[in-house]
C-alpha positions as CSV (number, residue, x, y, z in Angstrom):
1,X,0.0,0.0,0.0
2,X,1.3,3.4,-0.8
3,X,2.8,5.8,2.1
4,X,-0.3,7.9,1.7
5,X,-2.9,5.3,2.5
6,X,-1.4,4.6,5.6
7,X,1.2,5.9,8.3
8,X,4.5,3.8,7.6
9,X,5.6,3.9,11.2
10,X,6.8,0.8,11.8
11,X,5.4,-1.1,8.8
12,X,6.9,-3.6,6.4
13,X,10.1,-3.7,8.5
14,X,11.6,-1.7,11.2
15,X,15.6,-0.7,11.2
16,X,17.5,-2.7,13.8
17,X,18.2,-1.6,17.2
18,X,21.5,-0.3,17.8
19,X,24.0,-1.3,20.7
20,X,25.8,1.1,22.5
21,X,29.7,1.3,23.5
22,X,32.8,-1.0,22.3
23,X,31.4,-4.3,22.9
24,X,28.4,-3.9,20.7
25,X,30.3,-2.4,17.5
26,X,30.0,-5.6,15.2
27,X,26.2,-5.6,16.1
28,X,26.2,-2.4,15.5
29,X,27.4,-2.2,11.8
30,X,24.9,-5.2,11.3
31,X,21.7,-3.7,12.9
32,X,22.3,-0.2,10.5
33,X,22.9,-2.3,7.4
34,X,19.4,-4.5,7.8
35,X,17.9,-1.1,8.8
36,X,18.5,0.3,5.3
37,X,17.7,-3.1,3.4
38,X,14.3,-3.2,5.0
39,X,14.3,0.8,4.5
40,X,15.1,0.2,0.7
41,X,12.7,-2.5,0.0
42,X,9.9,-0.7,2.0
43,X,10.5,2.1,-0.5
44,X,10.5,-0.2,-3.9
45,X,7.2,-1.9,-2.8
46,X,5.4,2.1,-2.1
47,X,6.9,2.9,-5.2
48,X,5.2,0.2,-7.2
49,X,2.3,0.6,-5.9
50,X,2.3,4.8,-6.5
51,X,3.6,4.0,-10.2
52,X,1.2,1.5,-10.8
53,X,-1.9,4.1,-9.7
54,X,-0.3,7.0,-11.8
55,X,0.6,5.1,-15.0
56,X,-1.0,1.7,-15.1
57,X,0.1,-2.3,-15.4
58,X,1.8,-1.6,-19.0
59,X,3.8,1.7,-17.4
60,X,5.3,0.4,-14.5
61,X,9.1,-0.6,-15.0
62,X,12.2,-1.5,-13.1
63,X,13.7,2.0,-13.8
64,X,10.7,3.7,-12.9
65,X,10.3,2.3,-9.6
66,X,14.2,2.4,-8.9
67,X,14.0,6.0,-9.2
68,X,11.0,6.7,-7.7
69,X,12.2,4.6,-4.7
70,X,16.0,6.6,-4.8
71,X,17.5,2.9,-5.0
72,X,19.8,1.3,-7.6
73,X,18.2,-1.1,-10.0
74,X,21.0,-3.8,-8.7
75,X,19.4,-3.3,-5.4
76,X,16.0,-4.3,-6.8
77,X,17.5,-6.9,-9.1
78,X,19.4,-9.2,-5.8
79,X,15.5,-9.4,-4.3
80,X,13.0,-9.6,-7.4
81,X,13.5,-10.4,-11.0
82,X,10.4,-8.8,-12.3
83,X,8.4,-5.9,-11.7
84,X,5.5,-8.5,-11.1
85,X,7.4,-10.4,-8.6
86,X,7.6,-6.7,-6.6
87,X,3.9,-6.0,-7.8
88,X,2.9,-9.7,-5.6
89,X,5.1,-8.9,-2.7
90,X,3.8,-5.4,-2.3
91,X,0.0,-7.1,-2.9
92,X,0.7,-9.9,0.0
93,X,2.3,-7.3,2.2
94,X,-0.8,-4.6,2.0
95,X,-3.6,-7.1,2.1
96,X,-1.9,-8.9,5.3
97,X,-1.6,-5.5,6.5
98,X,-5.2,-4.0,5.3
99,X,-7.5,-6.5,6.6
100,X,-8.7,-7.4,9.6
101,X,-11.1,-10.1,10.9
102,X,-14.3,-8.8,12.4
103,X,-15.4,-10.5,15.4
104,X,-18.8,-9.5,17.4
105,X,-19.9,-12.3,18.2
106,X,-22.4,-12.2,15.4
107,X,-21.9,-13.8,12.3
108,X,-23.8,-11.3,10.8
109,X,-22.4,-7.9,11.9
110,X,-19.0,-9.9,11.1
111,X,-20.1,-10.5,7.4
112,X,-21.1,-7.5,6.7
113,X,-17.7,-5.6,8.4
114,X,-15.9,-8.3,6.5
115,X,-17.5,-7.4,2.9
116,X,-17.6,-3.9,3.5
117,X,-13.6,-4.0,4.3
118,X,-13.2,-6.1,0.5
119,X,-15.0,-3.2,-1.8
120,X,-13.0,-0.5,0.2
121,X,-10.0,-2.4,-0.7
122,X,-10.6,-3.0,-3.8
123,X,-12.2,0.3,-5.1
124,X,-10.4,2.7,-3.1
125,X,-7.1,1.9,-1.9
126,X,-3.6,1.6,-4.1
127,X,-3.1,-2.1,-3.2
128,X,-6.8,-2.5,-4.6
129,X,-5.4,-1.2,-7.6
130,X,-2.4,-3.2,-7.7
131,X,-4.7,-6.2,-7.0
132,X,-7.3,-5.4,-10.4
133,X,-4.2,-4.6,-12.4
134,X,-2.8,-8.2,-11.9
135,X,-6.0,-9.7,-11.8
136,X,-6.0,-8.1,-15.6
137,X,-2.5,-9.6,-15.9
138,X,-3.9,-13.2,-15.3
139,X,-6.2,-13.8,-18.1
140,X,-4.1,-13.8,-20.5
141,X,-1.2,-15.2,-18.3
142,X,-1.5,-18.9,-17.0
143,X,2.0,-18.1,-14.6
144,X,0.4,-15.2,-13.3
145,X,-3.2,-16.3,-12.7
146,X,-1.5,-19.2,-10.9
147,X,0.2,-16.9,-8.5
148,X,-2.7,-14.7,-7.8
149,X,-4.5,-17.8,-6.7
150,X,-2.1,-19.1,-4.5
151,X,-0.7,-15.8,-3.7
152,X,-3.7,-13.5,-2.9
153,X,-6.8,-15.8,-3.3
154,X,-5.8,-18.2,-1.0
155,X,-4.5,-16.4,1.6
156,X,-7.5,-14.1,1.2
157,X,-10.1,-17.1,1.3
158,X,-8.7,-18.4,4.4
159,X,-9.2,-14.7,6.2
160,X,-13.0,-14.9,4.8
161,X,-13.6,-18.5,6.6
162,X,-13.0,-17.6,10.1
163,X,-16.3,-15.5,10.6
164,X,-18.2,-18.4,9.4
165,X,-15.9,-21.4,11.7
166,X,-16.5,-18.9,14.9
167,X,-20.2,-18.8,14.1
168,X,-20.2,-22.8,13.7
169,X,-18.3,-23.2,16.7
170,X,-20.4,-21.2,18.6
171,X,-24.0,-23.1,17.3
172,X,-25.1,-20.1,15.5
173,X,-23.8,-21.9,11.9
174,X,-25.4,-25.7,11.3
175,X,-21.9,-28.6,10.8
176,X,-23.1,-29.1,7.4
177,X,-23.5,-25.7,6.0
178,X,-21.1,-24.9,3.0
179,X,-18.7,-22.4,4.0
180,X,-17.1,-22.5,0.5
181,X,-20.3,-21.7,-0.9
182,X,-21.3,-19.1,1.0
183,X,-18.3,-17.0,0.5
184,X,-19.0,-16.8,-3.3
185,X,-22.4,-15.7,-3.0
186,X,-20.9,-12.7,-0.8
187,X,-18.1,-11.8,-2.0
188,X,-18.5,-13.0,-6.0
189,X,-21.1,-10.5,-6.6
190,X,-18.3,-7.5,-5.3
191,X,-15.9,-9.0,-7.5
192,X,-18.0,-9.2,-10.4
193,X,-18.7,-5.5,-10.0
194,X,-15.6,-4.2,-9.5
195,X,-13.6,-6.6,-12.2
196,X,-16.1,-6.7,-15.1
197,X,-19.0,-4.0,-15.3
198,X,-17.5,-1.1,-12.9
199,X,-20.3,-0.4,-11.2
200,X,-20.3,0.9,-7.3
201,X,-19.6,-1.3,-4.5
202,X,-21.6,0.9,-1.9
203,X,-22.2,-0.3,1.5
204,X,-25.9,-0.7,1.1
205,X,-25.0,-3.4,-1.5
206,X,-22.7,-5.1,0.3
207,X,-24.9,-5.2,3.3
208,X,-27.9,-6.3,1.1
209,X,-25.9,-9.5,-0.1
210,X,-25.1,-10.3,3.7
211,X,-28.8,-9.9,4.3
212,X,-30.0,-12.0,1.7
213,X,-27.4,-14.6,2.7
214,X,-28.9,-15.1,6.6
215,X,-31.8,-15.4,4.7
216,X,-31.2,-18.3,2.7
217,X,-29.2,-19.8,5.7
218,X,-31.8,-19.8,7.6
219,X,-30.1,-17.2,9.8
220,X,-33.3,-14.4,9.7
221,X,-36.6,-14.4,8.7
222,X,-37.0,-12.7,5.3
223,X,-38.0,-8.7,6.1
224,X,-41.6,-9.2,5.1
225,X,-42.4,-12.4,7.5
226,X,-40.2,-10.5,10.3
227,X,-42.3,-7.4,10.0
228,X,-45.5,-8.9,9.7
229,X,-44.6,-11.1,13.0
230,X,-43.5,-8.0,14.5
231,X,-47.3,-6.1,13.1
232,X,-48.5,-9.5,14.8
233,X,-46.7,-9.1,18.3
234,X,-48.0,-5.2,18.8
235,X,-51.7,-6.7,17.9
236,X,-51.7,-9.3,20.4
């Protein structure tokens, strides 16, 4: 993610601590010189992710990110051969980062915090950009479609089941319902949307699609039985 989405302080690596006085002055030589390697890959990855938002897939190049990071293109060369091998580390990095896994104790408020966090992501935050761009990249490229599975689908899949294993541990989910299934009726539709016909991913859809999820689950009644059993209660 790029420096202005978030504050940096202490993200994607920290310079090493320093040790004070005689004893500590091989340590010390070693802590500065991981300090600026994590400093100077920190840089590449923002810089990818800037270049990517300002001139596309197609413009982004190893010379344009070494000097828009102020590093040496040997220096990006000994840790990635290709801009998309940066473009998947900085895409990893930000969505470990970025995402966070609701827990209210309610597998609904937790859907619909978890959705809501996936189309701001993807529609309004460099990474998001980063991620479309090499989503692009993978339908025409086999290598790279296989990477953004295992790369960023998987990981991102696995972050998308807890909500529904807390709910089943806790009784509120049924052992047999199908977890797999579920998360593409949520989260395909924001996809869909954001990948293929560019339409807004506003927090009254997502919510919506949570809705009519707990529905079909079996979860809550559907709003026109639950308000005529509330019209029903105030009668009686």
């Amino acid at each position: 993610m790029a420096a202005h989405d978030r504050d940096r302080a202490g993200g994607r690596g920290s310079p090493g601590t320093v040790t004070q006085g005689p004893a500590g002055a091989g340590a010390r030589h070693h802590g500065n010189r991981h300090g600026r390697s994590q400093a100077a890959r920190t840089a590449v990855l923002e810089a990818a992710d800037d270049l990517l938002v300002e001139v596309g897939f197609a413009g982004v190049t190893i010379e344009g990110i070494a000097g828009r990071a102020g590093v040496a293109k040997q220096t990006i060369y000994r840790w990635w051969d290709s801009k998309i091998d940066i473009l998947f580390d900085a895409l990893a990095v930000d969505a470990a980062e970025y995402f966070t896994i609701p827990d209210h104790g309610d597998l609904g408020s937790d859907l619909r915090d978890q959705l809501a966090q996936l189309a701001t992501f993807l529609t309004s935050t460099d990474a998001g950009a980063v991620c479309r761009a090499i989503a692009g990249q993978a339908q025409h490229d086999p290598a790279v479609a296989a990477r953004f599975t295992a790369e960023f689908a998987a990981p991102q899949r696995e972050r998308e089941r807890v909500p529904f294993l807390r709910a089943r541990r806790r009784g509120e989910l049924v052992p047999a319902a199908d977890i797999d299934l579920a998360i593409d009726q949520l989260a395909g539709p924001v996809y869909y949307r954001v990948l293929v016909t560019g339409q807004p991913v506003l927090r009254q859809f997502t919510d919506a699609l949570v809705d009519r999820y707990l529905v079909q689950a079996g979860l809550r009644l559907p709003l026109a039985v639950a308000a005529l059993a509330g019209a029903r209660v105030q009668a009686g």
